[in-house]
NUGUTI-68900 format. One record per residue (C-alpha): x, y, z. Coordinates in steps of 0.2 Angstrom, whole numbers, padded with zeros to 4 digits, always signed. Each point is the difference from the previous one (the first is absolute). Last residue first. Example, Ala and Ser with C-alpha at 12.3 -4.5 7.8 and 13.67 -1.06 7.14 Angstrom:
2
+0068-0005+0036-0006-0017+0003
This chain:
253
-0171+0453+0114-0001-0018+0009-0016-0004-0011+0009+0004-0016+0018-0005+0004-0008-0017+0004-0008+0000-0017+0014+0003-0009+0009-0013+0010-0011-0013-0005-0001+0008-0020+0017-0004+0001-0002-0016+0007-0011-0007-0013+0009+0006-0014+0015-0009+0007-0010-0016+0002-0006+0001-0017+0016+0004-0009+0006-0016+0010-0014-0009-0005+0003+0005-0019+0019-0004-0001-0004-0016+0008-0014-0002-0014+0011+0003-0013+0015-0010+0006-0012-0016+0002-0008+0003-0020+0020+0005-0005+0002-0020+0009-0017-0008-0008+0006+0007-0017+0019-0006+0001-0006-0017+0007-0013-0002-0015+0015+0004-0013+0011-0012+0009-0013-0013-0002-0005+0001-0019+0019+0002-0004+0003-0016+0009-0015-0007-0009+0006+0006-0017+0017-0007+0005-0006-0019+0006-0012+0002-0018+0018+0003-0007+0009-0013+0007-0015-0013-0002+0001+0005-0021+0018-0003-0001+0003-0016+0008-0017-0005-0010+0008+0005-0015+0019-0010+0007-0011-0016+0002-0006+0002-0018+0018+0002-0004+0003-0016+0008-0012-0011-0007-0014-0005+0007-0003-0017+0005-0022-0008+0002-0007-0005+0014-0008-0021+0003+0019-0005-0006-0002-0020-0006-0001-0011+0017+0014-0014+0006-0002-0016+0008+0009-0011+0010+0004-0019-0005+0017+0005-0008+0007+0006+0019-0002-0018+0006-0008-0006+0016-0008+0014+0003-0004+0009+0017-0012+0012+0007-0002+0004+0022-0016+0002+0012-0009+0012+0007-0018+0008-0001-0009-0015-0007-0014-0001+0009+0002-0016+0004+0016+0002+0009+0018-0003-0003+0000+0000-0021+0009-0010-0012+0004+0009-0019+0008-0011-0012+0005+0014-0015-0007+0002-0015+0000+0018-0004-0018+0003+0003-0002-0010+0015+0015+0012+0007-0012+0016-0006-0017-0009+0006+0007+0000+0016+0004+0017+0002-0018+0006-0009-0008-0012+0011+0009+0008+0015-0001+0019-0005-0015+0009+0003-0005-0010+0016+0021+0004+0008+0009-0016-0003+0017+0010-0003+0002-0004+0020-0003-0016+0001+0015-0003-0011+0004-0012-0013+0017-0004+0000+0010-0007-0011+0006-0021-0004+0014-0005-0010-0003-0001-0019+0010-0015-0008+0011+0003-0013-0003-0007-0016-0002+0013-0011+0014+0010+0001+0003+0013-0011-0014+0000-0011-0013-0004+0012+0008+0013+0013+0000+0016-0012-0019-0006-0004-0002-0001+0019+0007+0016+0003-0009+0009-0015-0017-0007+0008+0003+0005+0016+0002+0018-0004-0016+0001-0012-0009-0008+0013+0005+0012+0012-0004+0015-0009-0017-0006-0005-0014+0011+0006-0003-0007+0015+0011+0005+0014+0010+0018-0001+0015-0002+0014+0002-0017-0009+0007-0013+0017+0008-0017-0005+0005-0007+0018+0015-0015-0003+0014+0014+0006-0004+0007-0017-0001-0012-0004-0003-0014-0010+0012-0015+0003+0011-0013-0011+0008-0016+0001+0011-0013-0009+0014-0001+0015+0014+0009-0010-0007+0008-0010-0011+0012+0016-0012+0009-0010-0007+0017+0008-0017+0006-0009-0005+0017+0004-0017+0008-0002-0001+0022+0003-0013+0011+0002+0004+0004+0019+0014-0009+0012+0015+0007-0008-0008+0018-0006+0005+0008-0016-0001+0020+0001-0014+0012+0005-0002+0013-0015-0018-0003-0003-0007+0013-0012-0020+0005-0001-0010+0000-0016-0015+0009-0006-0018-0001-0004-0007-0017+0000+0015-0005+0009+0017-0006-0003+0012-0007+0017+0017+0002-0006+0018-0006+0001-0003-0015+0011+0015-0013+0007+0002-0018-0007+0014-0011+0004+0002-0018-0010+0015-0009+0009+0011-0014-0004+0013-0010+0010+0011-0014-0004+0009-0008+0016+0014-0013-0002+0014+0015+0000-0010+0018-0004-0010+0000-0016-0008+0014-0002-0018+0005-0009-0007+0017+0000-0017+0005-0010-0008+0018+0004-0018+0004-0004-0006+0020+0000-0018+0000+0003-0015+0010-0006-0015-0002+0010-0016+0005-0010-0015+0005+0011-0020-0001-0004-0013+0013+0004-0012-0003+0012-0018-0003-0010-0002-0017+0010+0010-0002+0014+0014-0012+0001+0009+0009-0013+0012-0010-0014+0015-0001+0003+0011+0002-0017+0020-0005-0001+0013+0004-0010+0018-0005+0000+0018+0008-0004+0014-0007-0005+0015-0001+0007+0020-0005-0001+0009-0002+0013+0006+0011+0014+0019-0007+0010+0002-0012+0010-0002+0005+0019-0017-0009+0005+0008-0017-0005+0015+0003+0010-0011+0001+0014-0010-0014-0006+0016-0011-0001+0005+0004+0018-0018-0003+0007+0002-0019-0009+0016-0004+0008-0006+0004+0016-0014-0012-0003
């Protein structure tokens, strides 16, 4: 195992490969709500690191499009998040799914993990097809009402063995005997090309500028409203107190 961590630490230093970059539609859960379009840029490592060959599919968003704009995501690659790994140890004729045997997409449902795990699998069929798939997790706590049926059906799915703890199926691990008896899915989104990628770049920067502009233009309005009216109650309490004294001088005459 200490062997293992060393190797995914070197893994996580190579250097960026090469990309592509991934739509994918959700479609609303309430009727007349306008649907969303997650663009995703895919990353695609593999390593081979003494008996151990790695590969890893990472996916991070770009942009979030609506109905009637578009918002830009700038968070980078997460370890845990949008990602499917498949560590193969040669020498012993194995191979796991990770990360750490818990598969997590931070947008469930619409595909991004499907499409991750099925360019690991094909990438493991060709590669190495008869190693036999050691046991992950299935956690009790990614069995939330809205997502255990989806979860399971995911590993089902793919083709893997899946045994469960209880009867309602909360927890429980998948396996394969062999790699080639998995199952890969065709790509439910569609890829853009980069300078299609670069357009959007574009336009979110300068919707983000036009609603900065928007913003600081409000805040400079609101503060010469603030000074204005500062000036005014301070005219207003001057005023007031001259004609105080005037009046005092008056009846004290």
């Amino acid at each position: 195992m200490r062997d293992l961590k060393e190797v995914e630490k070197y893994f996580e230093k190579l250097p960026r490969p090469q990309i592509w970059f991934l739509c994918l539609q959700k479609h609303p859960s309430v009727l007349d709500s306008p649907e969303e379009h997650f663009v995703y840029e895919i990353q695609e490592r593999e390593i081979q690191h003494d008996h151990y060959r790695f590969y890893r599919a990472d996916a991070r968003l770009l942009f979030k499009r609506y109905q009637f704009g578009i918002t830009l995501n700038l968070k980078p690659f997460d370890h845990f998040k949008n990602a499917i790994q498949v560590v193969v140890d040669t020498k012993n004729s194995t191979a796991m799914f990770g990360p750490t045997s818990q598969i997590g997409m931070s947008e469930p449902g619409i595909g991004l993990g499907s499409t991750l795990m099925s360019q690991a699998i094909k990438w493991l069929r060709a590669k190495y097809p008869d190693v036999e798939i050691l046991a992950g997790t299935l956690s009790a706590a990614q069995a939330g009402e809205d997502n255990k049926d989806r979860r399971n059906k995911f590993y089902e799915t793919h083709g893997f063995d899946v045994e469960y703890n209880d009867p309602d199926h909360k927890s429980g691990t998948f396996k394969k005997r062999r790699a080639d008896e998995l199952n890969s899915k065709a790509i439910k989104g569609c890829k853009y090309k980069e300078d299609y990628i670069f357009k959007l770049y574009n336009d979110a920067y300068n919707i983000i500028n036009e609603n900065e502009r928007k913003i600081n233009f409000r805040d400079h309005v609101i503060n010469e409203q603030k000074f204005f009216l500062r000036i005014t109650s301070f005219s207003a309490i001057i005023l007031f107190s001259i004609i105080l004294i005037i009046i005092i001088i008056i009846i004290y005459s």
